[in-house]
N, C-alpha and C positions, 0 to 999 in steps of 0.2 A: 564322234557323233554325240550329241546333248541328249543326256537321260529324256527331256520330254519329248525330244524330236524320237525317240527307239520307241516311248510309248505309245507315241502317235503309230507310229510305224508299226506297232506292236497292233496296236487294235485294229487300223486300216487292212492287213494281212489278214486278221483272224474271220476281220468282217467280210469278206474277200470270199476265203473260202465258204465260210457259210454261203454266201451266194451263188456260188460255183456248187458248191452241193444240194441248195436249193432250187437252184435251176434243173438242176438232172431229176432231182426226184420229185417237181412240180408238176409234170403231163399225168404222172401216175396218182400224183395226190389230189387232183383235181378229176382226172377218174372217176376215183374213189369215191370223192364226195359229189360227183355230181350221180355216179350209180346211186349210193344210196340215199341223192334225193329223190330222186326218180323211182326208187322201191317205196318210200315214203307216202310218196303220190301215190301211186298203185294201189296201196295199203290202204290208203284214206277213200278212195275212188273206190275201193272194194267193201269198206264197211260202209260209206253211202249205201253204196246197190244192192246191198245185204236186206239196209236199214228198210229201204223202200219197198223190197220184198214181202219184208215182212208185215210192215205196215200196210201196205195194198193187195198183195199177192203175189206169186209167181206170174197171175195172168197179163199182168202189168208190159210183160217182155214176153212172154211166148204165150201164143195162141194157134188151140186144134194142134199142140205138137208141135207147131214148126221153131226151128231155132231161129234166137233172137241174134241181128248182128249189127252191128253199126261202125263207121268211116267217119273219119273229118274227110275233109273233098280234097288233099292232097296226102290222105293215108298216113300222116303222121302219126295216128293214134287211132284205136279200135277198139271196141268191147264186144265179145260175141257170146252168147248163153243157149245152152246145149243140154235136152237130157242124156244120162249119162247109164253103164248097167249100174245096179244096183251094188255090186262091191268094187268099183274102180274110186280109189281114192287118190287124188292130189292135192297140196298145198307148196307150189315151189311156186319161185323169180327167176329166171333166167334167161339169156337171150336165145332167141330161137328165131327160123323164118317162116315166113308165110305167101303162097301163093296165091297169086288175085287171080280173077276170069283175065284180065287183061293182058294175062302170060306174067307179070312183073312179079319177080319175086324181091320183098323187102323182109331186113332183118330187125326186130323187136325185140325192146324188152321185157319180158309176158308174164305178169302174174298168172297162175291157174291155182284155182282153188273150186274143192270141191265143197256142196251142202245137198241138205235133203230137208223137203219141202215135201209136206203130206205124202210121205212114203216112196219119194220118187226121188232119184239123185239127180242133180245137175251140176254141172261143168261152168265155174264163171272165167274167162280168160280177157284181159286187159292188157294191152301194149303198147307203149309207147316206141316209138323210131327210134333205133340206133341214131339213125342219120342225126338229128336233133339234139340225142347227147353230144354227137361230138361237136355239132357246130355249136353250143353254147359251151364246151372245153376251152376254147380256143382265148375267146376273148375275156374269159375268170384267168386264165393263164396270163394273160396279157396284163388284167387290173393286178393280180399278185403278186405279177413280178415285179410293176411298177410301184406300188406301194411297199414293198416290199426294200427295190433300191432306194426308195425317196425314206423311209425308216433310217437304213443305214447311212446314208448323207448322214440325217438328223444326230444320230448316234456317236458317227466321227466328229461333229463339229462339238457335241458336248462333250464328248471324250479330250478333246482336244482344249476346250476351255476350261474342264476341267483340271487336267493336266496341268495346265500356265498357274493355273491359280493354285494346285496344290504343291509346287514345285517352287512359288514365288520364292519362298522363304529360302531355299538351297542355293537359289540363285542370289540372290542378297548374300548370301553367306559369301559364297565362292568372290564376287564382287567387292563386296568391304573389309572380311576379312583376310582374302586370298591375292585376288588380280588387280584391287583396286587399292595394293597397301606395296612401298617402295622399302625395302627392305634393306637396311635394319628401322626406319625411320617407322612409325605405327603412330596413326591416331589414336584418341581414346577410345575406349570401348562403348559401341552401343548396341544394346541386346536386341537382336531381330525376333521381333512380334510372330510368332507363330503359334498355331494350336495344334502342332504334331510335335510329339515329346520327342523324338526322333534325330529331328530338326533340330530342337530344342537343346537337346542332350551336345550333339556335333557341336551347335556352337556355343557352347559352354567350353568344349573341350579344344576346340579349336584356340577361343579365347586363352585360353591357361597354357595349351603350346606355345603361343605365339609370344605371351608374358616369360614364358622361362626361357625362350631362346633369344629374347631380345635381350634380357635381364644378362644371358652370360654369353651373349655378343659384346654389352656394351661393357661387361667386365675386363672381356681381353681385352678391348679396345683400349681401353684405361690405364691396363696392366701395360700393353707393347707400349703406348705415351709414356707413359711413368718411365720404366725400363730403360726406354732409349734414352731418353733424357736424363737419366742418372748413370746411364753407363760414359756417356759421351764425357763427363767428368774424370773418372779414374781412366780413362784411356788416353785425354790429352795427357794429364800428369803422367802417366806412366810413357808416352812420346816423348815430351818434352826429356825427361832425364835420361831414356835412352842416346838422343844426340845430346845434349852434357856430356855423357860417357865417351861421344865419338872425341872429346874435343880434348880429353887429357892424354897425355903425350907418352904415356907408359904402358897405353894398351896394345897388346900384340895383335897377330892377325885374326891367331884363332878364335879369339873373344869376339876380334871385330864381325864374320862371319855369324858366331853367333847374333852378336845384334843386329845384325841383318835381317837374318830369320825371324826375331823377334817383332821389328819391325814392321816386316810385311805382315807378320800375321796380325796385328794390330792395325794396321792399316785395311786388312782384310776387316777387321769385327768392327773399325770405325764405319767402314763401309757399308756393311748387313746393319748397321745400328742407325744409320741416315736415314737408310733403304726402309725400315719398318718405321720412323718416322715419319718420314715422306708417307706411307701409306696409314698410317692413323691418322695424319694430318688432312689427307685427300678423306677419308672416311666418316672425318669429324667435319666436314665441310669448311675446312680453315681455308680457301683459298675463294677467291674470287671468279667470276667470270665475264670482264668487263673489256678483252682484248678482241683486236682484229689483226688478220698479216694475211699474209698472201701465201698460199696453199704450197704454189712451187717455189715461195723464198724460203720457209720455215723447213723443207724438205735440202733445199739446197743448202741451209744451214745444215743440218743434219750430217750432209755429205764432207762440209767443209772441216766441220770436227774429227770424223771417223774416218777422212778419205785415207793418213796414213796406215790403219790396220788393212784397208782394202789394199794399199799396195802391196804390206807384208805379205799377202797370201795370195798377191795376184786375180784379185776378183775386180771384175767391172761393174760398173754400177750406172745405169739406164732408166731414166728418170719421163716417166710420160702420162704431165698431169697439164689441165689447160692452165695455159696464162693465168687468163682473166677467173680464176677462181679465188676468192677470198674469203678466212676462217671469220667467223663474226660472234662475239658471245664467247670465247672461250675466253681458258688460264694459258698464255702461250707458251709460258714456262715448261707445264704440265705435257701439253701438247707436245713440247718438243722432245721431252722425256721420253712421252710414247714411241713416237718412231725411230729415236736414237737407240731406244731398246730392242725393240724389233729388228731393227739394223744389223745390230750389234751381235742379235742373236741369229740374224742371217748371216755373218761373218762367222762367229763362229763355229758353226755347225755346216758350213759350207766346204767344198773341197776345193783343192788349190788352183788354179786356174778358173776358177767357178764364175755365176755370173747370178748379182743382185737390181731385180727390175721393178720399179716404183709405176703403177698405173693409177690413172683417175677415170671413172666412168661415171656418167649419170644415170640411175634405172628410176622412171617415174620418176616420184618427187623424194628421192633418194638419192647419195653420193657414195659411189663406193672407191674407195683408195684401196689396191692389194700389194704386198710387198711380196714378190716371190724370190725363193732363191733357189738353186740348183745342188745343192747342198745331199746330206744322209738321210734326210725323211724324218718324218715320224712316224712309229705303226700306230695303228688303229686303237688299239686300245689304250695307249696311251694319252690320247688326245685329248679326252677328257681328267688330266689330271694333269696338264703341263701349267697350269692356273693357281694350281695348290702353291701355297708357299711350303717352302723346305722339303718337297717333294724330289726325292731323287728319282733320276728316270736312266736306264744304262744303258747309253744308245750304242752304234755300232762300231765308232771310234775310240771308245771306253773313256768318252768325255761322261762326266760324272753326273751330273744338274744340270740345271735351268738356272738355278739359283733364284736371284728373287727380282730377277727383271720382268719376265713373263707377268707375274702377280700384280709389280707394280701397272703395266699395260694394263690387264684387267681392273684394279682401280680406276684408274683414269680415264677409262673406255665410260666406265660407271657412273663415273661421275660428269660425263660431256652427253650420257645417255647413247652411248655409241654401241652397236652391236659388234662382237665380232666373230668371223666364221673362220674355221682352221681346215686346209686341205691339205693332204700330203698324202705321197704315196713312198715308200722304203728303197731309200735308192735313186731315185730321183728326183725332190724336191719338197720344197713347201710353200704354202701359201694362206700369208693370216689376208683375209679380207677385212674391211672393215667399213662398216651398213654406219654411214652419217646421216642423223637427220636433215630436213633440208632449211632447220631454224642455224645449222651452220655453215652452213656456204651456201654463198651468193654469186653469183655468176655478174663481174661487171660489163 
């Protein structure tokens, strides 16, 4: 998952719960505030009636004694003014009920407060309906919540464009300097604009790994060219006089033996000395890619060369790729290298009677060719290091390497931009797939 899409995700969640927590404790907050607006009221309704007392009289509301009381016409709210004994004191808010002549008892929110007014106490009590607080709860609950989620909308989408926008620069990085660069090849450098030191820092540093690993890529590279090409001099010379030697007439056997041996192991380092040629040569892009053949001719070559090893060991070899498939764009040289390697290394690693099967499938606008064979396996951990050159690997035969055919295939995969995938299981078989784009085969 992409850092900005976890931050998004990050804020979306957080905002989330807040919501979820602000809903639970919404009924009680708006309570709250609507009790004490409603004590507010009361409060203000009580220094009016105080005020007017004062300035007109008591007589104002109570006349000849009797108490003062008064209704809205569906009892919503009430004020009633009472004289009181002379040490009964209150000043509370609180809910409380009240019985009308009409039987109905309704419950209120009721100031009482008491004063004294030329020597005489009274009782002022004011109440507002329960009922009425709650039905104005409902729909403050309702606008709260609602502006409430239309906030967090607003919040995620800036969170969100904020995020793209402060993240540009990382994603630049990962793109030109990382996914969007073919390795070993690198563009120049260009320094991505950013005003997070951060950022900044990374791809400076990025920059400068990428310069020191290209710098002694392109040393070996240089060095295995050089090497092979000046070894392949002292080794002809030293071939060539070895058969001289065969050809004078005083050598015995046992010398001959030895040059035997000598032989082949030169013929072995001529060999590994081609081998890393061929792959500096594929790495330096010395080779063209201007051929076309036919999928199952170039395969059927393959077979015509190696078929005597397959009989030495009695393996059969099953070949089911379509006709009308043709390679377009490639080195066919190259190409043929690859699966004669592959082959090769299905033969050998295979057990005697065994069986090597060549498939072609199409998936979407993909070509996959698999070579499998029935052979020792390879374990799992291994699988990522059968690519390495001079990587020894000690399989269950006590066959020693790979040697440097495997590596060559990885070149040349690399270089036709070819994927390839490795399946095997220990004891039963193996299977290189290999993911073609579909700029190489055409289907006539």
């Amino acid at each position: 998952m992409k850092l900005g899409t976890k931050l998004t995700l990050f804020n979306a969640i957080s905002k989330l719960v807040i919501v979820i927590l602000f809903v639970l404790l919404l009924p009680v907050l708006i309570k709250n505030i609507s009790r004490n607006y409603v004590d507010s009221q009361l409060i203000k309704q009580k220094n009016k009636l105080l005020q007017i007392v004062k300035s007109r009289g008591i007589e104002t509301y109570i006349e000849n004694g009797e108490a003062y009381g008064s209704y809205l016409p569906l009892k919503e709210e009430y004020i009633s003014l009472d004289e009181v004994d002379p040490d009964y004191y209150l000043d509370t808010i609180k809910r409380g009920k009240r019985l009308f002549s009409e039987g109905d008892t309704l419950e209120y929110r009721i100031l009482s407060h008491t004063f004294k007014i030329k020597n005489k106490n009274y009782l002022l009590e004011i109440g507002k309906s329960v009922d009425t607080l709650d039905e104005t709860s409902a729909p403050l609950q309702n606008i709260a919540f609602q502006v409430l989620l239309g906030m967090i909308l607003l919040t995620v989408l800036a969170d969100q464009v904020y995020s793209t926008y402060v993240l540009k620069p990382l994603r630049l990085i990962i793109k030109t300097k990382l996914v969007g660069q073919k390795f070993p090849n690198f563009n120049s450098y260009r320094k991505v604009r950013t005003t997070t030191s951060d950022f900044e820092h990374l791809d400076i540093s990025i920059h400068n790994m990428i310069e020191t690993i290209a710098d002694k890529f392109h040393k070996e590279r240089e060095f295995i060219s050089n090497a092979s090409h000046e070894l392949m001099t002292p080794i002809s010379i030293l071939q060539s006089k070895i058969e001289n030697m065969f050809e004078e007439e005083d050598i015995n056997d046992d010398v001959k033996t030895r040059l035997l041996e000598m032989q082949r192991i030169l013929n072995r380092l001529k060999s590994i000395t081609k081998t890393l040629l061929l792959i500096s040569q594929i790495e330096n892009d010395q080779f063209l890619k201007e051929d076309t053949a036919s999928v199952a001719g170039l395969l059927q070559d393959v077979y015509d060369e190696i078929s005597i090893r397959l009989q030495d060991k009695d393996i059969s070899y099953e070949m089911t790729v379509p006709v009308n498939w043709q390679f377009v764009n490639i080195n066919k040289f190259l190409l043929f290298n690859l699966f004669f390697n592959l082959v090769n290394n299905a033969i050998k690693y295979n057990n005697q009677g065994g069986n090597i099967n060549i498939t072609g499938v199409q998936v979407h606008d993909k070509y996959v060719i698999s070579v499998t064979d029935t052979g020792i396996g390879i374990e799992a951990d291994v699988i990522p290091l059968i690519f390495n050159r001079f990587k020894k690997l000690r399989q269950a035969l006590q066959q020693d390497s790979f040697g440097l055919g495997l590596p060559i295939v990885k070149s040349i995969a690399l270089f036709h931009d070819i994927e390839i995938d490795v399946i095997s299981e220990k004891g039963v078989g193996t299977t290189f797939k290999l993911i073609l784009p579909g700029t190489l085969i055409i289907v006539q």
